[in-house]
Structure formats: C-alpha cells, structure tokens
C-alpha positions, 0 to 999 in steps of 0.5 A, a space after each residue: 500500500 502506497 502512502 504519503 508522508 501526511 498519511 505516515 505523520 496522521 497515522 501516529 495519533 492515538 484516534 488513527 493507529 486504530 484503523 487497521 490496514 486491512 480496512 483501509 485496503 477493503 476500503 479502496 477495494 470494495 467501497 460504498 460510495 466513490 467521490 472525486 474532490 476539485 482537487 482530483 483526489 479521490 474520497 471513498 466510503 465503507 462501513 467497517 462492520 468491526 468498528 460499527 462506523 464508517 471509514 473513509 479513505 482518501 486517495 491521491 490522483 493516482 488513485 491508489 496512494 493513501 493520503 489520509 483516511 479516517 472515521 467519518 462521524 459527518 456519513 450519513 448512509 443513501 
C-alpha cells in the first residue's frame, strides 16, 4: 500500500493507529460510495462492520496512494 508522508505523520495519533490496514485496503477495494474532490483526489466510503462506523479513505490522483483516511462521524448512509 502506497502512502504519503501526511498519511505516515496522521497515522501516529492515538484516534488513527486504530484503523487497521486491512480496512483501509477493503476500503479502496470494495467501497460504498466513490467521490472525486476539485482537487482530483479521490474520497471513498465503507462501513467497517468491526468498528460499527464508517471509514473513509482518501486517495491521491493516482488513485491508489493513501493520503489520509479516517472515521467519518459527518456519513450519513443513501
């Protein structure tokens, strides 16, 4: 899994080193919901059933380095 040094840095706050690798990964595989930002990143949702919440994965351009990802408390299901 590529990352960023922004992802790197994030990924060592207490709230984020929770997020497992393998969930950000079923993220970018299968996710819900697919959003492209003005900026051409790319935003992905799906709910982890383990966490009972939603995570949302945002990806670089390139469409598979992770930028950040995080839970979404703001993700309201369609």
């Amino acid at each position: 899994m590529k990352t960023t040094q922004y992802f790197d840095y994030m990924r060592k706050r207490p709230d984020r080193a929770q997020i497992k690798k393998n969930w950000i990964e079923s993220v970018i595989e299968k996710p819900e919901k697919i959003k492209t930002q003005s900026d051409g990143r790319i935003r992905k949702w799906a709910k982890i059933p383990e966490a009972e919440k939603y995570l949302r994965v945002i990806l670089l351009e390139d469409g598979e380095t992770v930028h950040n990802a995080f839970f979404d408390r703001s993700y309201k299901e369609e």
